[in-house]
C-alpha positions as CSV (number, residue, x, y, z in Angstrom):
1,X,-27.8,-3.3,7.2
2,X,-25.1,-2.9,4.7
3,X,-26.5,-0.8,1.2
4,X,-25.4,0.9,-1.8
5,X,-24.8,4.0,-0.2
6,X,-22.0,2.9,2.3
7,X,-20.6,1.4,-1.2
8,X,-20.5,5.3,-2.5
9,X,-19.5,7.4,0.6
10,X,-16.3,5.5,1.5
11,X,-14.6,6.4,-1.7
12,X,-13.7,10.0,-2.0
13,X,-11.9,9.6,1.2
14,X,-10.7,6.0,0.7
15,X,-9.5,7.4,-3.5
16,X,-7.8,10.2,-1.4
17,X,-6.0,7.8,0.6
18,X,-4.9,5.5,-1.4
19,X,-3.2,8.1,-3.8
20,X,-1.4,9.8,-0.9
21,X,0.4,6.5,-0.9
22,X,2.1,7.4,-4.6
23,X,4.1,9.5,-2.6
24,X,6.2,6.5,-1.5
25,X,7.9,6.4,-4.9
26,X,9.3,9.5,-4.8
27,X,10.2,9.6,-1.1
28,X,12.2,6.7,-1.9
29,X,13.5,8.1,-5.1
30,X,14.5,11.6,-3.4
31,X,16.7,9.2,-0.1
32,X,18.4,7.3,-2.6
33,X,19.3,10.4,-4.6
34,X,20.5,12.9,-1.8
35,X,22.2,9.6,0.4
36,X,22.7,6.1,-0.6
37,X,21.0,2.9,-0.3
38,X,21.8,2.6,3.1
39,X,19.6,5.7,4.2
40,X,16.8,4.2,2.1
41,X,17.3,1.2,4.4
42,X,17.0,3.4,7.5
43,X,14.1,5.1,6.3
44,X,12.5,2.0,5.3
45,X,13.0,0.8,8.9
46,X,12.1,3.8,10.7
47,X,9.0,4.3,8.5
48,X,8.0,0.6,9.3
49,X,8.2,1.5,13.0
50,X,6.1,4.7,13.2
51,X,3.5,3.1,11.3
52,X,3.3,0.3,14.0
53,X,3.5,2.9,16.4
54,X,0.7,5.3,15.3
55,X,-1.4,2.3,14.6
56,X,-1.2,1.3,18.5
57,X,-1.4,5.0,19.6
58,X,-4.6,4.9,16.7
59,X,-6.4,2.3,19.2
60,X,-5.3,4.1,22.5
61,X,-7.0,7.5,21.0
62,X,-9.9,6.7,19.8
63,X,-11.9,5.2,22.3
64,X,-10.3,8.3,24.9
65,X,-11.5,10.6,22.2
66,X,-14.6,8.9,21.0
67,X,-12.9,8.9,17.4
68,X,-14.7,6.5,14.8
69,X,-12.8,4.8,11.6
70,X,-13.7,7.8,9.6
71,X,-12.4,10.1,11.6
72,X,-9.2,7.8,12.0
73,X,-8.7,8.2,8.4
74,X,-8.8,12.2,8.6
75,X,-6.3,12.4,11.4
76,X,-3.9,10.3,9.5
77,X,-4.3,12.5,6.9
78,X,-4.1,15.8,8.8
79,X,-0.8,15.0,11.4
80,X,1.1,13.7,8.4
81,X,0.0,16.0,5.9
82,X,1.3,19.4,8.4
83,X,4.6,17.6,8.8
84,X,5.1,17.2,5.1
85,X,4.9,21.3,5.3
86,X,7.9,21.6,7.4
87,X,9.9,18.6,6.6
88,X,11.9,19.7,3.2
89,X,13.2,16.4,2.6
90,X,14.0,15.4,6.2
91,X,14.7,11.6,6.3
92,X,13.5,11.6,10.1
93,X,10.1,13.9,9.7
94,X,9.0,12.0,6.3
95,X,9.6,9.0,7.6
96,X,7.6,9.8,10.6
97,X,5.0,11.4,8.4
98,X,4.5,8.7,5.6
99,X,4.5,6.0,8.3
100,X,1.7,7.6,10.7
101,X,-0.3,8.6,7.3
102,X,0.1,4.6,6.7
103,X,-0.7,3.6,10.4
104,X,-3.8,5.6,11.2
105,X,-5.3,5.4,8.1
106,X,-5.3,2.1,7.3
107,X,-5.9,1.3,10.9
108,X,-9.7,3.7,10.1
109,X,-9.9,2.2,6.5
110,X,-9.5,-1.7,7.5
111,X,-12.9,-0.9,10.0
112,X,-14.5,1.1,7.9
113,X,-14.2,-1.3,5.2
114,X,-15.3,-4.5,7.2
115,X,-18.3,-2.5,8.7
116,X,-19.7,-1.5,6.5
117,X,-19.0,-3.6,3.6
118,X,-20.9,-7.0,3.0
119,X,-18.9,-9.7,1.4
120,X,-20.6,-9.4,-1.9
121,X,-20.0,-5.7,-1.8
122,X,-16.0,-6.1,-1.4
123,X,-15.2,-7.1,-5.3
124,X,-17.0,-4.4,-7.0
125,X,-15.7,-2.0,-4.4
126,X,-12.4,-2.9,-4.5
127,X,-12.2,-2.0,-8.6
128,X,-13.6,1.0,-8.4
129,X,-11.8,2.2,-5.0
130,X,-8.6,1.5,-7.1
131,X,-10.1,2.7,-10.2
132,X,-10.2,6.2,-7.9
133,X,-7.1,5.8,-6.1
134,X,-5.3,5.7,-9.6
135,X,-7.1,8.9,-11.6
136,X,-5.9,10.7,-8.0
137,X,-2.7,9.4,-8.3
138,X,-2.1,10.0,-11.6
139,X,-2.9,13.8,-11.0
140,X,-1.0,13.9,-7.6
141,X,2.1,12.1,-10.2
142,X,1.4,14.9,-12.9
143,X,1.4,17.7,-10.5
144,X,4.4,16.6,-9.0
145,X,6.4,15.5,-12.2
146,X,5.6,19.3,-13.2
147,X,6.8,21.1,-10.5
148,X,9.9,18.9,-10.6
149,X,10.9,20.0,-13.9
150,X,10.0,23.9,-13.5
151,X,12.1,24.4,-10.1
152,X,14.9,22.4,-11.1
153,X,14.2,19.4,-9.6
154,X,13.5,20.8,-6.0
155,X,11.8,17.6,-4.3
156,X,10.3,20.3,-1.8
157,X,7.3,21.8,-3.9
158,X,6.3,17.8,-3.7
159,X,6.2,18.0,0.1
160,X,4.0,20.9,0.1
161,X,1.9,18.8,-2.7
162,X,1.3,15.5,-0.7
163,X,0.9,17.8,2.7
164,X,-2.2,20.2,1.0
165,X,-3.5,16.8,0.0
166,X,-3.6,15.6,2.7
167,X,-5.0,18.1,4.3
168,X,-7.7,18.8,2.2
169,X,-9.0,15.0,2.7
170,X,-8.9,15.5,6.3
171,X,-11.1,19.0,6.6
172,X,-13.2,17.9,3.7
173,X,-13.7,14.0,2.8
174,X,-15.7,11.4,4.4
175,X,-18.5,14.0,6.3
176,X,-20.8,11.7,4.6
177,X,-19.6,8.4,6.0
178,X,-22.2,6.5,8.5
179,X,-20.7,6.9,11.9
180,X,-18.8,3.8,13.4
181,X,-18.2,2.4,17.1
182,X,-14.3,3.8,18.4
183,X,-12.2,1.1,17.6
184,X,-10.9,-0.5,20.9
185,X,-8.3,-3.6,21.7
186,X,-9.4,-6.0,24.1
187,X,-7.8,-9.7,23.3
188,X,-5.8,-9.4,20.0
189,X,-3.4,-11.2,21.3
190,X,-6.0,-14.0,21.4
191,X,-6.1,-13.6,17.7
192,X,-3.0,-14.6,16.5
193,X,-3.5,-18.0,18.2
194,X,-6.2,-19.1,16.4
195,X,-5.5,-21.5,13.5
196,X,-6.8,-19.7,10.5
197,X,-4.7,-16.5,11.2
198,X,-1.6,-19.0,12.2
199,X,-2.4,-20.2,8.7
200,X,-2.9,-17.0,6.8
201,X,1.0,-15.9,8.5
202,X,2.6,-17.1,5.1
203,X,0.2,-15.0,2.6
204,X,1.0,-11.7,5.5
205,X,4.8,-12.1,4.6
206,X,4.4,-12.5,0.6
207,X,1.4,-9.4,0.6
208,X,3.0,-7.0,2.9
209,X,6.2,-8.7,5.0
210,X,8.4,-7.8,1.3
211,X,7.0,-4.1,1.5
212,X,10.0,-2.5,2.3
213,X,12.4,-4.5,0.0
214,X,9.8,-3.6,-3.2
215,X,10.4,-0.1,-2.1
216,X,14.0,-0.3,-2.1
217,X,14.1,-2.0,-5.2
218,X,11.9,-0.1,-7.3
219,X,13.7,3.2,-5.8
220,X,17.4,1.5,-6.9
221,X,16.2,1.0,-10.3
222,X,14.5,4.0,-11.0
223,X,17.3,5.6,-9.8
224,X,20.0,3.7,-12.1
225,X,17.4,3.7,-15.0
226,X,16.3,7.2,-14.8
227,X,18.6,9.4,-13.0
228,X,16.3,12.4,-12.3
229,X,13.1,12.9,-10.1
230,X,10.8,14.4,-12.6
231,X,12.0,11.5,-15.3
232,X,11.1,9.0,-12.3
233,X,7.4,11.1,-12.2
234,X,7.2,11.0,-16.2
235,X,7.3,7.8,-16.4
236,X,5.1,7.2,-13.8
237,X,2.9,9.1,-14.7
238,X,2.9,7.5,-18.5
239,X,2.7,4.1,-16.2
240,X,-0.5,5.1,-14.4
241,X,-2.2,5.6,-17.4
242,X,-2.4,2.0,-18.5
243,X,-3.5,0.6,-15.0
244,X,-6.1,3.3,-14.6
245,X,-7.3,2.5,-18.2
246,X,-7.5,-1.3,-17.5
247,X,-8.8,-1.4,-14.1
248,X,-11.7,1.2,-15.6
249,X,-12.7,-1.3,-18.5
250,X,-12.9,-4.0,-16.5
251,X,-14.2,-2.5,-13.3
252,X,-17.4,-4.3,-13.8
253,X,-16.3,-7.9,-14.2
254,X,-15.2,-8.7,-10.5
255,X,-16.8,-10.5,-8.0
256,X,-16.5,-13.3,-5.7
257,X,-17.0,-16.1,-8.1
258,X,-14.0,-15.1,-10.1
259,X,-11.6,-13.7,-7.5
260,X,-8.6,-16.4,-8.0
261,X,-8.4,-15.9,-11.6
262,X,-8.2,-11.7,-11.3
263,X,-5.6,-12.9,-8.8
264,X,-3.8,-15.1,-11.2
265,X,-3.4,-12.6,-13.8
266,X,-2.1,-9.9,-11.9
267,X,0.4,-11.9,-10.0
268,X,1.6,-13.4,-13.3
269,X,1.7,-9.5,-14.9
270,X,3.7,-8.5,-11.5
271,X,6.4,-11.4,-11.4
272,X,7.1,-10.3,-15.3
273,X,7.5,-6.6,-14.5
274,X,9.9,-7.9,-11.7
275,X,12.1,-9.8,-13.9
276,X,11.9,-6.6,-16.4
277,X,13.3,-4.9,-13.5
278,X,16.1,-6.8,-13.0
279,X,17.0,-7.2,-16.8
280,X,17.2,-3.5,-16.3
281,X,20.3,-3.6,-14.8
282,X,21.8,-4.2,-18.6
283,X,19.3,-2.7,-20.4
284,X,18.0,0.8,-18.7
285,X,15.5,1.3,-20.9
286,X,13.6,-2.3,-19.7
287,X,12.6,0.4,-16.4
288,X,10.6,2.0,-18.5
289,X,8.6,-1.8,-19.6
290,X,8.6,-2.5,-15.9
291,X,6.9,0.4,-15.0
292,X,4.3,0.0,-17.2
293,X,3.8,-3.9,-16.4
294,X,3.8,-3.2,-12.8
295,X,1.6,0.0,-13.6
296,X,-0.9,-1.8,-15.3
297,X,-0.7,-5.4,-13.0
298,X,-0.7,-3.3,-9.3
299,X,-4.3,-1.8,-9.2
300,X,-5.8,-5.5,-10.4
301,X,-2.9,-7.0,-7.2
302,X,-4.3,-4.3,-4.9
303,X,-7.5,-5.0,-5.4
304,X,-7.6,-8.8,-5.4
305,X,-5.5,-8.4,-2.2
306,X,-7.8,-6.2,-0.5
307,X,-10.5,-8.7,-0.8
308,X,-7.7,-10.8,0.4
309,X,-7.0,-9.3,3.2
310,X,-10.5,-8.7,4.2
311,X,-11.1,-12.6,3.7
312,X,-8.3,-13.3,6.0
313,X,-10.3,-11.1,8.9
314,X,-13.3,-13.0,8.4
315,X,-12.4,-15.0,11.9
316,X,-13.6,-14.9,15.2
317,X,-12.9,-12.1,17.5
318,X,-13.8,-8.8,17.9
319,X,-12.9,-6.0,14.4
320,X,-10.4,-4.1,16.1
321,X,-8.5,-7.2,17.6
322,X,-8.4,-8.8,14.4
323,X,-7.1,-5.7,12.7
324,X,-4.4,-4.7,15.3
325,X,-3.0,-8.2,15.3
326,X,-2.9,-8.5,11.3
327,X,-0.8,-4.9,11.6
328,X,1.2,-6.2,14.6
329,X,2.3,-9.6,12.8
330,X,3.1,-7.7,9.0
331,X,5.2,-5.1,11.1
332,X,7.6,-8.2,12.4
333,X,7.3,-9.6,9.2
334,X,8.3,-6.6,7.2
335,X,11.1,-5.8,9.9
336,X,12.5,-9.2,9.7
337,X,12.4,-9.2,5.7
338,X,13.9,-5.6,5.4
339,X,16.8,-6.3,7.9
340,X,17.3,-10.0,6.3
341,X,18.0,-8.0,3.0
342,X,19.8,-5.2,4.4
343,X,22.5,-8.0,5.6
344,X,22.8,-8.8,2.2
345,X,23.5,-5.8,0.8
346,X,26.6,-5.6,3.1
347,X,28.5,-9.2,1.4
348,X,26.7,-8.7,-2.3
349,X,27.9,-6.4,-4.7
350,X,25.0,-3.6,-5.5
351,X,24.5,-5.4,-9.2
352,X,24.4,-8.9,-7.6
353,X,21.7,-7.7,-4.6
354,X,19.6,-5.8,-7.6
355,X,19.3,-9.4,-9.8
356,X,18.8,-11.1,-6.6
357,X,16.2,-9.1,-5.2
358,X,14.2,-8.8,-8.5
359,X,14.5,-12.7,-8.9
360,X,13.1,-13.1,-5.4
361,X,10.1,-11.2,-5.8
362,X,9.2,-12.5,-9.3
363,X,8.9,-15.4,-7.2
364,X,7.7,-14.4,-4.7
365,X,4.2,-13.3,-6.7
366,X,4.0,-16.7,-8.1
367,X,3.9,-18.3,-4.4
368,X,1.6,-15.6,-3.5
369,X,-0.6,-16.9,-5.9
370,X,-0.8,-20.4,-5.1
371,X,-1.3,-19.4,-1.5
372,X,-3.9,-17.4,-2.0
373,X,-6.3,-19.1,-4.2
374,X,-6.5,-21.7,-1.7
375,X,-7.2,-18.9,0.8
376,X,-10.1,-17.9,-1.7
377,X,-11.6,-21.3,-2.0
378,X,-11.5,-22.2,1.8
379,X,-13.1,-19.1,2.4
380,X,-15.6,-19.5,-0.4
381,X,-16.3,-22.6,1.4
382,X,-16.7,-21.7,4.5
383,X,-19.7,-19.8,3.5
384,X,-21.4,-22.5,2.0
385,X,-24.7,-23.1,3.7
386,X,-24.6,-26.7,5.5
């Protein structure tokens, strides 16, 4: 039976893992910096690929090793966080690292989450999980940011930042957590046939298939707009202020009734702070607007997207199946949309491919929208009692 106390364990370690993922900013800021936006491309890809692959080798391991979702979400925290130790700004090693600390752990989290979750529970959850994630990140964003601007910009005191973090979650978070079955594939393939995942495949591509375009973007502009990492962490930091602040005030207010208007709001917040980005091209100092827009719009995105997401599971077939074949599709989605782009930044000029991309992701929140409220109603009524 699904209680109050499930609701409270998960969130030290979930709040831990979510604000290892603020990493991803300055990983992206630090590729661009030493290389050019072609490496970022290459990281982007090879990142994308170890996360796929250390979400398969997830499943393979756990059942061998009798591993539950908890303890998932620890060894995605531990392997990455001892390469982030030795990797000193190694394109190859973080990429590896930030995509198996994506894989595993989100592979632990998504099962934890629908386990023990009911669906009343997710809403509430969701706000204050983000509510967490941000206060973490804003200190992990601090801490870096400082020790940016005392060793003269030396990305490699963040490595050893992120890595302690990580470890520390893994020997030390989620003890409490109500033990889970090993998550184990047997017909996922069997999955992606059915017609409500076939249906949700548009909603995968706007959620997560632009993943690694966002991340180029937002590394070009801070990069253009801001020129050094600890400004980039400033004003991040500055940023995470106003979504931690709104997300706390309003933590209360979610639930399942109201889902597609949270949704609305932050979408419509997002596709400004895209179109801020872009206008940031002529106007540097519009970066600094963006960043708060998008600060203050992605935890209410994140969370209306993790109910989302956890919506678009609610189909038939066993936890891990569903869960491996969402991951599976998003990875060829997010491949195909990265590589689509990267072709375009070989016949536009860099100017022309920074408009275009903001443009297309501005709209690409508004179609997100419209998508998924009618995901939210059809699966609002598909729980109505007969």
């Amino acid at each position: 039976m699904k209680s109050r106390p499930h609701h409270r364990s998960l969130l030290p370690l979930a709040a831990l893992q979510g604000a290892v993922g603020s990493f991803g900013g300055f990983i992206g800021f630090f590729v661009i910096g030493a290389h050019d936006l072609d490496a970022l491309f290459r990281y982007t890809a090879l990142m994308l690929t170890a996360a796929m692959a250390s979400t398969f080798l997830a499943y393979l391991i756990s059942p061998r090793l009798r591993i539950d979702a908890a303890g998932l979400v620890r060894l995605g925290l531990l392997f990455p966080g001892l390469l982030l130790l030795v990797a000193d700004g190694s394109v190859v090693l973080t990429a590896i690292a930030f995509g198996s600390y994506l894989g595993i752990t989100w592979t632990g989290r998504h099962a934890l989450e629908m386990s023990l979750l009911a669906d009343s529970e997710r809403d509430p959850y969701a706000a204050r999980s983000g509510t967490a994630t941000i206060a973490l990140s804003f200190s992990a964003t601090l801490a870096s940011t400082l020790l940016l601007a005392a060793f003269s910009e030396q990305s490699r005191y963040v490595y050893w930042l992120y890595g302690a973090l990580c470890i520390f979650g893994a020997l030390f978070l989620g003890k409490a957590i109500p033990p889970t079955a090993p998550v184990v594939l047997k017909a996922p393939l069997a999955v992606i046939r059915q017609p409500r995942f076939i249906a949700c495949l548009p909603i995968f591509f706007l959620e997560s298939g632009l993943f690694g375009i966002s991340q180029a973007m937002a590394a070009t502009g801070a990069s253009n707009a801001l020129g050094v990492a600890s400004h980039f962490g400033w004003v991040t930091t500055v940023a995470g202020l106003a979504g931690g602040a709104a997300l706390y005030i309003t933590r209360k207010k979610r639930n399942k009734d109201n889902r597609a208007q949270w949704f609305g709001g932050a979408c419509l917040v997002m596709s400004t702070s895209y179109l801020l980005l872009g206008a940031s091209a002529w106007l540097p100092a519009l970066y600094i607007v963006h960043s708060v827009m998008r600060a203050a719009g992605a935890p209410f995105l994140a969370a209306s997207q993790q109910v989302l997401n956890q919506c678009t599971l609610d189909i038939r077939g066993e936890l891990a199946d569903r869960i491996f074949a969402r991951e599976l599709v998003l990875w060829v989605l997010r491949m195909a949309a990265l590589f689509m782009f990267w072709g375009l930044a070989m016949v536009l000029t860099p100017m022309h491919l920074f408009l275009a991309g903001s443009a297309f992701l501005a709209a690409a929140m508004a179609t997100e929208y419209a998508i998924g409220r009618a995901l939210f109603w059809s699966s609002a009524a598909a729980r109505q009692p007969a």
